[in-house]
C-alpha positions as CSV (number, residue, x, y, z in Angstrom):
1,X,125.9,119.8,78.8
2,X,129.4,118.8,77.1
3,X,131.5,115.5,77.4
4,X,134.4,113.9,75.3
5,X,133.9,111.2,73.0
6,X,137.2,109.9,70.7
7,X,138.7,113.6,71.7
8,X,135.1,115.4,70.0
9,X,133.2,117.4,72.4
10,X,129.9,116.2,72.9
11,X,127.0,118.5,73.2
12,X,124.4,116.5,75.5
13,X,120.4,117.5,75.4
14,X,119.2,119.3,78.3
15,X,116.8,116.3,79.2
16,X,114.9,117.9,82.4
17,X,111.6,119.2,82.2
18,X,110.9,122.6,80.9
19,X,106.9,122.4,82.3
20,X,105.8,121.5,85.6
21,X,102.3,120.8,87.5
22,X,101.0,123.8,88.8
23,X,100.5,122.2,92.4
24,X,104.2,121.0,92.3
25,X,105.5,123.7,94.6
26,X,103.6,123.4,97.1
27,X,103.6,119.9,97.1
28,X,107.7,120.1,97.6
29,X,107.0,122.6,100.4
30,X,104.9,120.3,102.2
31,X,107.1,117.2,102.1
32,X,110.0,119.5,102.9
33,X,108.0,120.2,106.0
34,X,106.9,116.5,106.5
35,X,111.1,115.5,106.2
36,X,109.5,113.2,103.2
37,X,112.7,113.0,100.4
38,X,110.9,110.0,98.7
39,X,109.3,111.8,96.2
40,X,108.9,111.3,92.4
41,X,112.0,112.5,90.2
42,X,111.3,115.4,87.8
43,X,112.3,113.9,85.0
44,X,110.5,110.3,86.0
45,X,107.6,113.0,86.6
46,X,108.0,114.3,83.0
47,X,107.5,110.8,81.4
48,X,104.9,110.0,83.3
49,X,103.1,113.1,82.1
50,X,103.3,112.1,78.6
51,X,102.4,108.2,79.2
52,X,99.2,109.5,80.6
53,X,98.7,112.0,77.8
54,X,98.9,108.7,75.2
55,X,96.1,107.1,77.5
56,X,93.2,109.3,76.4
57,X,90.0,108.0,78.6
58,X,92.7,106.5,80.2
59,X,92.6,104.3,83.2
60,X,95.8,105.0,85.5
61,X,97.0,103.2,88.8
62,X,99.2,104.6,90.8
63,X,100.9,102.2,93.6
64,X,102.8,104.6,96.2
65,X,101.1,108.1,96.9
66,X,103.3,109.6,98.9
67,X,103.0,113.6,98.9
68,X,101.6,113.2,95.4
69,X,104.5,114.8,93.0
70,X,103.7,111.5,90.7
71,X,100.1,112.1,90.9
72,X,100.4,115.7,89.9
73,X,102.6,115.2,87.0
74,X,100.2,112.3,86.2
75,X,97.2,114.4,86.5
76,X,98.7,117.2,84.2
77,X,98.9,114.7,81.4
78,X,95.6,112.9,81.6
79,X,92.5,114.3,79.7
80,X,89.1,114.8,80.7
81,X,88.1,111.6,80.5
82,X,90.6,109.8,82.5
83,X,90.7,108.6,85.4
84,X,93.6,107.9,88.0
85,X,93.8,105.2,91.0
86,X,96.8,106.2,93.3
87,X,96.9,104.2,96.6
88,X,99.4,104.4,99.9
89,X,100.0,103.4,103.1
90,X,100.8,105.9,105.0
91,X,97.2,108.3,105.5
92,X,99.5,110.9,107.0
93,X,101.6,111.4,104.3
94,X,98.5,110.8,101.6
95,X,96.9,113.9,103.5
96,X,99.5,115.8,101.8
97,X,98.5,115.3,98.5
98,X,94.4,114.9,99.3
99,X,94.8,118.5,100.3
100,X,96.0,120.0,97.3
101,X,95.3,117.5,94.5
102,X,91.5,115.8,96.2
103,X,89.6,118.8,94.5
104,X,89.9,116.9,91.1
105,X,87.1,114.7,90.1
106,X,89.9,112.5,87.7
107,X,91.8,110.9,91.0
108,X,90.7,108.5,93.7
109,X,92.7,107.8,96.7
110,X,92.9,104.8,98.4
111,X,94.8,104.9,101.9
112,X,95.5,100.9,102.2
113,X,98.6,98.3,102.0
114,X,99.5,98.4,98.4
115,X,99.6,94.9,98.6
116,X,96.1,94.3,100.5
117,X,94.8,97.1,97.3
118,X,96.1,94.8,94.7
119,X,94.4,91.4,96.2
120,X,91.2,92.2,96.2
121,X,90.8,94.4,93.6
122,X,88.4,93.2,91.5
123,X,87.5,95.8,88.5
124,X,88.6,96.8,84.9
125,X,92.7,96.5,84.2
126,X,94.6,99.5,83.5
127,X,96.1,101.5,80.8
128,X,99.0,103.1,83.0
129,X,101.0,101.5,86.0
130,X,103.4,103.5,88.1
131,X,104.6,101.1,90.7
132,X,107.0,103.7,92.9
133,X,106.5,101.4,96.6
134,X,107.3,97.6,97.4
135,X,104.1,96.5,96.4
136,X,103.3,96.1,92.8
137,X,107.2,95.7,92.6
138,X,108.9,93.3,95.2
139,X,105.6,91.6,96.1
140,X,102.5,91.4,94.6
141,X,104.1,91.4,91.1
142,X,101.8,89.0,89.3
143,X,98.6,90.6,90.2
144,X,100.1,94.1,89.2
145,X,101.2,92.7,85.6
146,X,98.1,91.2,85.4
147,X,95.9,94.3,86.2
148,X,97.7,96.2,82.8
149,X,95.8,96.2,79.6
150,X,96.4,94.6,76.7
151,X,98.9,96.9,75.0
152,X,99.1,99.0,78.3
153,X,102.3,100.1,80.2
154,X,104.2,99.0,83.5
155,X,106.5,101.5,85.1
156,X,108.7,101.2,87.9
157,X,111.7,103.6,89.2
158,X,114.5,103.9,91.6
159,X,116.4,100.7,90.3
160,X,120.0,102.7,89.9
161,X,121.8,101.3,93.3
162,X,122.0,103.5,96.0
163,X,124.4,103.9,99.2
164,X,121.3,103.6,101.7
165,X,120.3,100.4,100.4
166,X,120.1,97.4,102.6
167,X,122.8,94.7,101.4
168,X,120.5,92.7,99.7
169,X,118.3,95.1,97.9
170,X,120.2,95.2,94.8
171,X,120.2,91.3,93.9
172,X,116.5,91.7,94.5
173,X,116.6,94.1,91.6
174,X,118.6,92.4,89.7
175,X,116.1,89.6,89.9
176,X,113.0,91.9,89.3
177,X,114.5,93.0,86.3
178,X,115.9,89.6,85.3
179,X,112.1,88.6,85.8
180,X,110.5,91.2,83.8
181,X,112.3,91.0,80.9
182,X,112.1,87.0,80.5
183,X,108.1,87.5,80.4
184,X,106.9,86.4,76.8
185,X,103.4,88.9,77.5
186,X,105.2,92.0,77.9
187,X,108.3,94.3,76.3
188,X,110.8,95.7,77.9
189,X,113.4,98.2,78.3
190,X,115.5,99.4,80.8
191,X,116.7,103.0,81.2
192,X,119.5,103.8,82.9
193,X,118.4,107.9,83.5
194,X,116.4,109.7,86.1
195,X,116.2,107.0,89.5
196,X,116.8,104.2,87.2
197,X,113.6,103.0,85.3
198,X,112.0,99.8,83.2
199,X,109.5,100.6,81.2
200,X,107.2,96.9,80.1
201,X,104.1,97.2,77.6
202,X,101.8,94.2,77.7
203,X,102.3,92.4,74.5
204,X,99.3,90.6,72.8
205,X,102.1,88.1,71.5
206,X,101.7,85.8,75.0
């Protein structure tokens, strides 16, 4: 990829993913099939994947199932001894992933209200926390923070404005963001790449 800088051409990295989950395909095939176009982007997939690999015995949530692309790429970056949470509303759509991903002894799913999941909850915090639905992100934000390990990681995607979103959407993510980064217990850092992403670690600072 090439852009100008000062009159120089600029040679840009090729940042998408070179490896993919194995089940990825078929995963696409079947939300294709299902009209579901809310699935995780590749390259949000790709860090996801190596923020799971840096959590060996690892304990992952994941808040938003849908079809499961974020579980896979999770799943091809945990070890052995890891183990992954993923919960979602929708059962129908969660059947989609069950089916091609519920063979692996490392993943549980949990077909709830994200936000019903998060409240009574009541075991070990996590190492790794993909929020990718409203809960966990819009609502319920304390009680995700608070469920990440000392030292763990906070992820949430799809802030980079959109044309579909309702007229009020982007102040509320101006204000998530605005929230997030005035915490004293966690660090954080927006990137402005894949669906728009802030990454927060959980600081032992606070």
């Amino acid at each position: 990829m090439r852009g100008r800088h000062g009159g120089r051409i600029i040679h840009r990295m090729d940042d998408m993913p070179s490896r993919f989950p194995v089940s990825l395909p078929a995963l696409r095939a079947a939300a294709r099939a299902a009209g579901f176009i809310r699935s995780c982007e590749e390259r949000t997939g790709s860090l996801l994947a190596v923020l799971a690999a840096a959590c060996p015995g690892g304990r992952i949530l994941e808040l938003g199932t849908g079809v499961g692309e974020g579980t896979a790429w999770l799943l091809s970056g945990m070890d052995r001894a890891s183990h992954l949470v993923t919960v979602e509303l929708d059962e129908v759509v969660q059947r989609v992933a069950r089916e091609e991903l519920g063979s692996d002894p490392r993943v549980t799913f949990v077909a709830e209200d994200g936000g019903a999941w998060l409240r009574n909850y009541g075991g070990e915090p996590f190492d790794l926390v993909f929020a990718d639905t409203w809960p966990g992100k819009f609502s319920h934000l304390e009680r995700a923070l608070q469920l990440v390990a000392l030292g763990g990681t906070y992820l949430i995607d799809d802030l980079t404005p959109q044309p579909d979103w309702p007229e009020d959407h982007e102040a509320a993510v101006k204000r998530l963001l605005a929230d997030l980064e005035a915490r004293e217990d966690f660090h954080s850092v927006r990137m402005a790449w894949a669906s728009g992403l802030l990454m927060a670690v959980r600081s032992a600072r606070a």
